[in-house]
N, CA and C of each residue as an Amber inpcrd file, in Angstrom:
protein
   459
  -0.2740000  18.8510000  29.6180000   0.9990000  18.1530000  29.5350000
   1.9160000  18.9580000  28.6170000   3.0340000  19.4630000  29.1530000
   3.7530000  19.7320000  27.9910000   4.8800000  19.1630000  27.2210000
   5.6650000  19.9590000  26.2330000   6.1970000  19.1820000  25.6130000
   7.0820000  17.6340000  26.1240000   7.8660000  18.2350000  27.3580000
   8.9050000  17.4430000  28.1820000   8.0220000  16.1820000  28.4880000
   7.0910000  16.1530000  29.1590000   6.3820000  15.0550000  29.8980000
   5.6000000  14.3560000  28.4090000   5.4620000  15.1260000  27.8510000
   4.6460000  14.0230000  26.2260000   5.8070000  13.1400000  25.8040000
   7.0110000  13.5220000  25.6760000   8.0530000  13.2780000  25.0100000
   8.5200000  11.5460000  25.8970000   8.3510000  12.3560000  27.4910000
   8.8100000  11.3580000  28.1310000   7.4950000   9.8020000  28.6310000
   6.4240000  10.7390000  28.5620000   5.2090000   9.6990000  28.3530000
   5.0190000   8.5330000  27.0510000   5.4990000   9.4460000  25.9480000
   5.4730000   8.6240000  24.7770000   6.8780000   7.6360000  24.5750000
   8.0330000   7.8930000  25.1720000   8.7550000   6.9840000  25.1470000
   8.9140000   6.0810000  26.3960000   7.9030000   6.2100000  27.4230000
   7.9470000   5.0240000  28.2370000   6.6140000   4.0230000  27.7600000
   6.1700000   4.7300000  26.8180000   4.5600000   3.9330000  26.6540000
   5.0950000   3.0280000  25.2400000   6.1240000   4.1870000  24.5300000
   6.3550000   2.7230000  23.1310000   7.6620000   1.7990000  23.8940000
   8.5450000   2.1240000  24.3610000   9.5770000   0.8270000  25.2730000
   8.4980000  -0.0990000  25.6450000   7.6520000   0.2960000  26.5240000
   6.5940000  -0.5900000  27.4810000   5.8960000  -2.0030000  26.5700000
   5.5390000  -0.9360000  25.2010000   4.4430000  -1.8690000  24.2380000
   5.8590000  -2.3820000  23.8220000   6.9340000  -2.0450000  23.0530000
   7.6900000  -2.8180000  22.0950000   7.9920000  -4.1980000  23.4030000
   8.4970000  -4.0330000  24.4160000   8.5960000  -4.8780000  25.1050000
   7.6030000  -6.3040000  25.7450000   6.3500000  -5.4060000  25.7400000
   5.6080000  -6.3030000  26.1730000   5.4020000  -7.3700000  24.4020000
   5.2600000  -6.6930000  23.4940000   5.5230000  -7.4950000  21.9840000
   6.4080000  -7.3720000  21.2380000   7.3730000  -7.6250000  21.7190000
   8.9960000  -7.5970000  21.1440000   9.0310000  -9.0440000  20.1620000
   8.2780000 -10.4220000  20.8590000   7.8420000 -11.4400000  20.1530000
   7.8630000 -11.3920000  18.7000000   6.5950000 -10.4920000  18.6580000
   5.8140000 -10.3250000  17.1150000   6.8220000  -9.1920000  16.1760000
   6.9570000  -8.3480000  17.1820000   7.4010000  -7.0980000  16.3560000
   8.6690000  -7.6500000  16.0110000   9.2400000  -8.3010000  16.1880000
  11.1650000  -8.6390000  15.7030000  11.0260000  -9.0770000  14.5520000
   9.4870000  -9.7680000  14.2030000   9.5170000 -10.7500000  12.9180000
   8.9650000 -10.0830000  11.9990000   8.4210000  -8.9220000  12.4870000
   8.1950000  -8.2290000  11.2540000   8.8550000  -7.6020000  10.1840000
   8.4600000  -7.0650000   9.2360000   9.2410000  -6.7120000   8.2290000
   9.3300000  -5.0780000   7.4620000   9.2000000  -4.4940000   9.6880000
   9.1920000  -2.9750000   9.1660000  10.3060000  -2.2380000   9.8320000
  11.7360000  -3.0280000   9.9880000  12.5320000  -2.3250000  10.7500000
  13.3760000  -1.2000000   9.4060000  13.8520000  -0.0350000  10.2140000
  14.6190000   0.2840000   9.3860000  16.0250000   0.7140000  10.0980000
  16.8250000   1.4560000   9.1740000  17.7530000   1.8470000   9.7880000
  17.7340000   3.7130000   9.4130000  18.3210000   4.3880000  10.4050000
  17.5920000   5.6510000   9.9840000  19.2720000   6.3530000  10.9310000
  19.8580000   6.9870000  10.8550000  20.9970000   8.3480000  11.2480000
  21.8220000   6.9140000  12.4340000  21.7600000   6.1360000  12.0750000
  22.7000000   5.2480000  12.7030000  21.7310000   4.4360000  13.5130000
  20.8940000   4.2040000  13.7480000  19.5540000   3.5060000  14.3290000
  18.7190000   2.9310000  13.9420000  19.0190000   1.4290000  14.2740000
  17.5930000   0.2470000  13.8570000  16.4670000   0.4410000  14.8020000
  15.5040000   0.6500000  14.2500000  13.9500000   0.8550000  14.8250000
  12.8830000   0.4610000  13.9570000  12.0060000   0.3300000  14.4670000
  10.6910000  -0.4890000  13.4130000  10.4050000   1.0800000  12.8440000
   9.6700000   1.1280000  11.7010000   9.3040000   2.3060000  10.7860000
   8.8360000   3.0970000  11.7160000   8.9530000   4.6150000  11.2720000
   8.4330000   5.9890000  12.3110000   6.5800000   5.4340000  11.9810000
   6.1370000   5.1510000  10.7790000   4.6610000   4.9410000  10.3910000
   4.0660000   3.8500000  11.8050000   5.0500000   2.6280000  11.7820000
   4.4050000   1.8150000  12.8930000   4.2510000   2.1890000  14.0450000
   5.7450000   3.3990000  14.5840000   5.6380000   4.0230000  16.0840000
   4.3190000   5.0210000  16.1150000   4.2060000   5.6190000  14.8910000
   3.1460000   6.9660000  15.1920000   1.9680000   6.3330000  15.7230000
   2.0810000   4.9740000  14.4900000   0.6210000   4.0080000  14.7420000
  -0.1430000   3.7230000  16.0350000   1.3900000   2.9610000  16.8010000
   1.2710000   2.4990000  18.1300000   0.6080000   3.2870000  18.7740000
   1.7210000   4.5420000  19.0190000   1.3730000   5.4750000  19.9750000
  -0.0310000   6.5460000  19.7610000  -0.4350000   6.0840000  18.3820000
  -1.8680000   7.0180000  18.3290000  -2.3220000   6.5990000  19.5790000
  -2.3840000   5.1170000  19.6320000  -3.6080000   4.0260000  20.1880000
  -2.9300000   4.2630000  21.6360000  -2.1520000   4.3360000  22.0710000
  -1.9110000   4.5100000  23.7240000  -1.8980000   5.7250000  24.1530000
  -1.7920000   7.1020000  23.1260000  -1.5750000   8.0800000  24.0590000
  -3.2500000   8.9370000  23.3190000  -3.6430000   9.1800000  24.2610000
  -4.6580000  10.3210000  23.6010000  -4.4220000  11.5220000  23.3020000
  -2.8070000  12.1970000  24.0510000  -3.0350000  13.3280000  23.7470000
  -2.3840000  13.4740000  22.5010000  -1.3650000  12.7570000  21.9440000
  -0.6190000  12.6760000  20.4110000  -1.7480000  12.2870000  19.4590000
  -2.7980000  12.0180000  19.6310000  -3.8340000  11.4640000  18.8160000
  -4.4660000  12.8030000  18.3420000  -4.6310000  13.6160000  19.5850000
  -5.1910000  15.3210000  19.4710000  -4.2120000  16.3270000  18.9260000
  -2.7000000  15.5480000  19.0930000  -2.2520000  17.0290000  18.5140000
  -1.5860000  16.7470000  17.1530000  -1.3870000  15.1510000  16.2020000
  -1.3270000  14.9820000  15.2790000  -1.8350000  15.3550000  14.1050000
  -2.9570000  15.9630000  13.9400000  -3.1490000  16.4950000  12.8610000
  -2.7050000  17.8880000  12.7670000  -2.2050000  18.7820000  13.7750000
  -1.1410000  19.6480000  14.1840000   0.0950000  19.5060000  13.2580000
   0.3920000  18.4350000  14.1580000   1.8810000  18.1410000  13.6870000
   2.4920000  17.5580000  12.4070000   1.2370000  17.0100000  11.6200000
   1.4890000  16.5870000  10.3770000   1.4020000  17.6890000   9.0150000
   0.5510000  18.6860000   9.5670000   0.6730000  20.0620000   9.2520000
   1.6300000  20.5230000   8.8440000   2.3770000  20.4460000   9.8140000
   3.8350000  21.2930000  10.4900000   4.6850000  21.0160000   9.1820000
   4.9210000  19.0890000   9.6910000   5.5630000  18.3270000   8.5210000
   5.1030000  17.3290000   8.2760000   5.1470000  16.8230000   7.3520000
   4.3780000  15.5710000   6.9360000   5.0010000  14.0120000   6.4750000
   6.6770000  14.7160000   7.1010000   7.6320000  13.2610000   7.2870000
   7.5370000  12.6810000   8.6400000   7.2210000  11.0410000   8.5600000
   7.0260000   9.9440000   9.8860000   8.3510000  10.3780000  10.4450000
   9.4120000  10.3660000   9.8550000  11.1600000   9.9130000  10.1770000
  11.1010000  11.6820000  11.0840000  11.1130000  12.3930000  10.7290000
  11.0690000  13.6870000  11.3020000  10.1810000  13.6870000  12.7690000
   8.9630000  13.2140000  12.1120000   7.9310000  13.4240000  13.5100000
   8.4820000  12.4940000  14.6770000   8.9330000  11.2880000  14.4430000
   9.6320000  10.1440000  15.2060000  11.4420000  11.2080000  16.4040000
  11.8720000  11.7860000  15.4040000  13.1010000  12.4080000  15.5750000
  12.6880000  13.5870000  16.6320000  11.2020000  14.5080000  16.2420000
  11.2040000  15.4180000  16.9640000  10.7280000  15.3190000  18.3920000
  10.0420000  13.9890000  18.1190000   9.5270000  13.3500000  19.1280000
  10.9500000  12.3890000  20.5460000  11.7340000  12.6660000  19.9430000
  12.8370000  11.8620000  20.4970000  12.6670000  10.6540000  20.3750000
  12.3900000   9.3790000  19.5820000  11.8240000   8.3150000  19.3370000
  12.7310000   7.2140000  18.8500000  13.7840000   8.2620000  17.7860000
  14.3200000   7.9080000  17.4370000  15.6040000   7.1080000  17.6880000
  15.6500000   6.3440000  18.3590000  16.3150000   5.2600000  18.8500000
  16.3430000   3.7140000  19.0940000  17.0010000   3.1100000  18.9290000
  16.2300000   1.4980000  18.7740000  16.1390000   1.0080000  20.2400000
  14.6870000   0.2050000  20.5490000  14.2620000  -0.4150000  21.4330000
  14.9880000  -1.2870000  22.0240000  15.7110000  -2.0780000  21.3800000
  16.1970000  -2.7280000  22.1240000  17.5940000  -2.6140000  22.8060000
  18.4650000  -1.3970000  22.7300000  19.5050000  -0.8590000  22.9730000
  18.1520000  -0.3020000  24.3830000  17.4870000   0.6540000  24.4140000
  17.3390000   1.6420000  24.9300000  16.6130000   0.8560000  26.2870000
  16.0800000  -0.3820000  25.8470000  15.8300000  -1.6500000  27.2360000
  16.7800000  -1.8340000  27.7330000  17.9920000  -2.6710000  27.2960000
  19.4600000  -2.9050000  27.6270000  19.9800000  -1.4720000  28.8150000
  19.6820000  -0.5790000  28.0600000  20.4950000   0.0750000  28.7060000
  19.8850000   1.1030000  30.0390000  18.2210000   0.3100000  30.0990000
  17.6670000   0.7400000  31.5000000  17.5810000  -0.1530000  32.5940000
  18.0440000  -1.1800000  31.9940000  17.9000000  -2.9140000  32.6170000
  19.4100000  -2.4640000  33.1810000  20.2080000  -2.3040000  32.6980000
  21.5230000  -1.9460000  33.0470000  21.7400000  -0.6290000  34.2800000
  21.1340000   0.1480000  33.9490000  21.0700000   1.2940000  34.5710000
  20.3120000   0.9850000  36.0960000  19.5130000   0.4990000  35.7590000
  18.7480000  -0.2630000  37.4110000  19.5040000  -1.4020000  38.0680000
  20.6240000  -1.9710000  37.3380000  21.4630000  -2.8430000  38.3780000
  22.6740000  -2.3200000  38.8550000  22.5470000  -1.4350000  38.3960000
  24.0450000  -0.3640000  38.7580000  23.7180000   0.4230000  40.1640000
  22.0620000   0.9860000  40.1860000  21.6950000   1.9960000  41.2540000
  21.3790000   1.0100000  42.5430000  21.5200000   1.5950000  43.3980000
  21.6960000   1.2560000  44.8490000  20.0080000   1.0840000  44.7780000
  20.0610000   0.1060000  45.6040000  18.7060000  -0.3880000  46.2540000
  17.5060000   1.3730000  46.2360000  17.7360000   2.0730000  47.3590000
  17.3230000   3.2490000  47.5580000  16.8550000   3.7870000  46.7870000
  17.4610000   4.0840000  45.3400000  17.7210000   4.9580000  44.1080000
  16.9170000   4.4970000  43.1140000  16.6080000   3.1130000  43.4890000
  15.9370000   2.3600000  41.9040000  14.4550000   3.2790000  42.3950000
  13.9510000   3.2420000  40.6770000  12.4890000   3.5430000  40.5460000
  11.6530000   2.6500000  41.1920000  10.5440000   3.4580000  41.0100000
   9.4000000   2.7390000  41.6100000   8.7420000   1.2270000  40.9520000
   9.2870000   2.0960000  39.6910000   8.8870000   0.9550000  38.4740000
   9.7470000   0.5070000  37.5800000   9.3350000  -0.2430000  36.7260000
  10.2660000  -0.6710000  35.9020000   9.9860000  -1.2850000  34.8350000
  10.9890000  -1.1160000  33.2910000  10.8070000  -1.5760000  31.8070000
  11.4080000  -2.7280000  31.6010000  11.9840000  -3.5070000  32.4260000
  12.5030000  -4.9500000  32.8160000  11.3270000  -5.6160000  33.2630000
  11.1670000  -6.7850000  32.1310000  10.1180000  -7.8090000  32.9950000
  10.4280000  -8.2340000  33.9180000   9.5660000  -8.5570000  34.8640000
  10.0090000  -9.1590000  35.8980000  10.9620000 -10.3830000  36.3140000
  10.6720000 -10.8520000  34.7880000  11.3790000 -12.4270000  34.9480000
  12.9360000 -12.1280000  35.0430000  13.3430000 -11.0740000  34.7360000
  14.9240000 -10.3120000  34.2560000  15.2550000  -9.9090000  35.3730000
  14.5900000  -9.7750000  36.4110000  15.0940000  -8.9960000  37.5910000
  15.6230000 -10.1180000  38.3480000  16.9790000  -9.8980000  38.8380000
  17.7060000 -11.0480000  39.0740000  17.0670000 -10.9950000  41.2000000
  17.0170000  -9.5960000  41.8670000  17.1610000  -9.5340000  43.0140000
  15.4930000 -10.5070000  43.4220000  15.8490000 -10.9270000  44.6010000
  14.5890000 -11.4430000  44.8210000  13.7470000 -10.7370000  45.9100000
  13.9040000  -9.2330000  46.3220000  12.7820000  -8.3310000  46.5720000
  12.4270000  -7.7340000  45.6630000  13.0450000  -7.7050000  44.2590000
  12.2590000  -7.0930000  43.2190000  10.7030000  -7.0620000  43.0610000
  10.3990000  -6.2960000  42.8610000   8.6800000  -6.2020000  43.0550000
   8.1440000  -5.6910000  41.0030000   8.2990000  -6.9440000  40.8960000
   7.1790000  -6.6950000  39.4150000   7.0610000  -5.1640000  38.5510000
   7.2110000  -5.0400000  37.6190000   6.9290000  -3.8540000  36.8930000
   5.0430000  -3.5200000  37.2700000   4.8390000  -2.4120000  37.5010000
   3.8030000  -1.6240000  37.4270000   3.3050000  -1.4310000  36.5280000
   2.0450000  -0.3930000  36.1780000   1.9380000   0.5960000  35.2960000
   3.0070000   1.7730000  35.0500000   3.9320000   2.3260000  34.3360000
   4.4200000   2.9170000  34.2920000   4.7390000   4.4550000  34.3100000
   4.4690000   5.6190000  35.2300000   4.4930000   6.7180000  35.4030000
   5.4960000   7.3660000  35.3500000   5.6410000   8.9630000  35.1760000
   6.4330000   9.3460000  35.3430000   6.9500000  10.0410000  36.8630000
   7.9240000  10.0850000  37.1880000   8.8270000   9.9240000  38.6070000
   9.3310000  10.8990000  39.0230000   9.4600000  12.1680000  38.3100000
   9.9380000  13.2820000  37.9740000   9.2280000  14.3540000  38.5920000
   9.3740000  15.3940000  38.9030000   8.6880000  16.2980000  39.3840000
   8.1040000  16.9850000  38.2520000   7.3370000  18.0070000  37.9800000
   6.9280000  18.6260000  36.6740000   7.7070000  19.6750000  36.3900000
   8.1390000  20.2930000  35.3660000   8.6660000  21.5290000  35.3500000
   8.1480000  22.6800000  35.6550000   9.3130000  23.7330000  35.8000000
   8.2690000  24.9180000  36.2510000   7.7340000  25.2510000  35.0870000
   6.3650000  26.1070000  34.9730000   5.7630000  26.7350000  34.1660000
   6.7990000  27.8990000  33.5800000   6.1850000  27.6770000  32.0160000
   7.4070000  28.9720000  31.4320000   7.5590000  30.2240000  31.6220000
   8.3160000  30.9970000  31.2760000   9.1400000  32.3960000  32.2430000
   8.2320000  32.8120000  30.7770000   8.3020000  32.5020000  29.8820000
   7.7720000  33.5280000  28.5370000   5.9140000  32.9840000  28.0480000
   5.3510000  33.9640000  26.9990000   4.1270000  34.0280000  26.7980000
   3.7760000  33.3090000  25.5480000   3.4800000  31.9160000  25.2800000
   3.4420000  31.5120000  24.1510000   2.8350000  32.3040000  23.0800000
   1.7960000  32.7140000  23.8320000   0.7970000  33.4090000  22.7790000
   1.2480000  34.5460000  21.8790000   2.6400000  34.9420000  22.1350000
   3.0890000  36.2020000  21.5000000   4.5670000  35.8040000  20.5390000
   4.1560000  34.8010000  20.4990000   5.5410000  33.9310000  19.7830000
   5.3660000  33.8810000  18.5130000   6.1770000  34.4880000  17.7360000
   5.7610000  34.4210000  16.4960000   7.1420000  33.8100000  15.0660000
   7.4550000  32.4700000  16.2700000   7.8210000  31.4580000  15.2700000
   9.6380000  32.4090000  14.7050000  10.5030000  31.8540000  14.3100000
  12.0290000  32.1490000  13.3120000  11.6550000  31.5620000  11.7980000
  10.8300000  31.4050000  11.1020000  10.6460000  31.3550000   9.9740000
  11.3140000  30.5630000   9.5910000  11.3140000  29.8690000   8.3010000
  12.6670000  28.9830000   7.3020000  11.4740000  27.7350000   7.4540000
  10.4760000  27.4340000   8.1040000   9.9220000  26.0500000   7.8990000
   8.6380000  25.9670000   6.6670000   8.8440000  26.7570000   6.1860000
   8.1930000  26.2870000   4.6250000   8.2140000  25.3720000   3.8780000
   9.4960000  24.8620000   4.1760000   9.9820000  23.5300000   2.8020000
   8.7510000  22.6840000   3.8350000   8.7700000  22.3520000   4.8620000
   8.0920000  21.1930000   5.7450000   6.4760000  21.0180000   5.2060000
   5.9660000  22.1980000   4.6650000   4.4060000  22.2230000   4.8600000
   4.3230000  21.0160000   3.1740000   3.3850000  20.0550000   2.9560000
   3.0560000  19.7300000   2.3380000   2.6880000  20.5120000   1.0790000
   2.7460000  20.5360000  -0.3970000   2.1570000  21.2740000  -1.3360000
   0.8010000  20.5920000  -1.8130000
């Protein structure tokens, strides 16, 4: 999997969970506000998503390496955005597209779906074709330097 499809796996898998427990999670007392964005703490998302994704589970001790700020790892991860804007505005986005066009699936409970051939949210996949494989050789990459401050002392 690379970066693109982790990025996009991990933000249909935390929408999916915040949604399916939007209940519990609203009452908790770990939202913050972070570069203009209410979201529950980067610590609770990493949490989540240890437990649903296996492959962020394998490459986290990687990445905490790297840097060892939640708010960063959340940001690099594209994460950083609040849930409930980012529902709104796929719930929105699927009543706008023509019958034809809608996904297969969907981050709208079912009960929200106003049409009555709507067919239930799924498991959630991605829909996308894969990218092409890269034009360059990772293995010979040897990094632009300046990320020192990041490494833990």
């Amino acid at each position: 999997m690379n970066s693109k499809q982790l990025r996009r796996s991990l933000k249909i898998k935390w929408l999916s969970y915040y949604r399916d427990n939007r209940e519990w999670i609203d009452k908790l007392g770990i939202w913050v506000t972070l570069d203009g964005q209410r979201r529950p703490s980067s610590s609770f998302i990493l949490g989540v998503l240890s437990t649903l994704e296996p492959d962020l589970n394998n490459l986290l001790p990687l990445v905490v390496s790297l840097s060892s700020s939640p708010d960063r790892i959340i940001a690099a991860l594209g994460l950083n955005t609040n849930p409930v804007k980012e529902l709104e505005a796929l719930a929105k986005a699927q009543h706008i597209l023509p019958s034809s066009a809608r996904p297969e699936v969907s981050l709208v409970p079912a009960e929200e779906v106003s049409e009555p051939e709507a067919i239930p949210p799924t498991p959630i996949t991605l829909d996308m074709t894969p990218p092409p494989p890269p034009t360059h050789d990772d293995e010979v990459c040897t990094g632009s330097g300046g990320r020192e401050n990041d490494r833990p002392r």
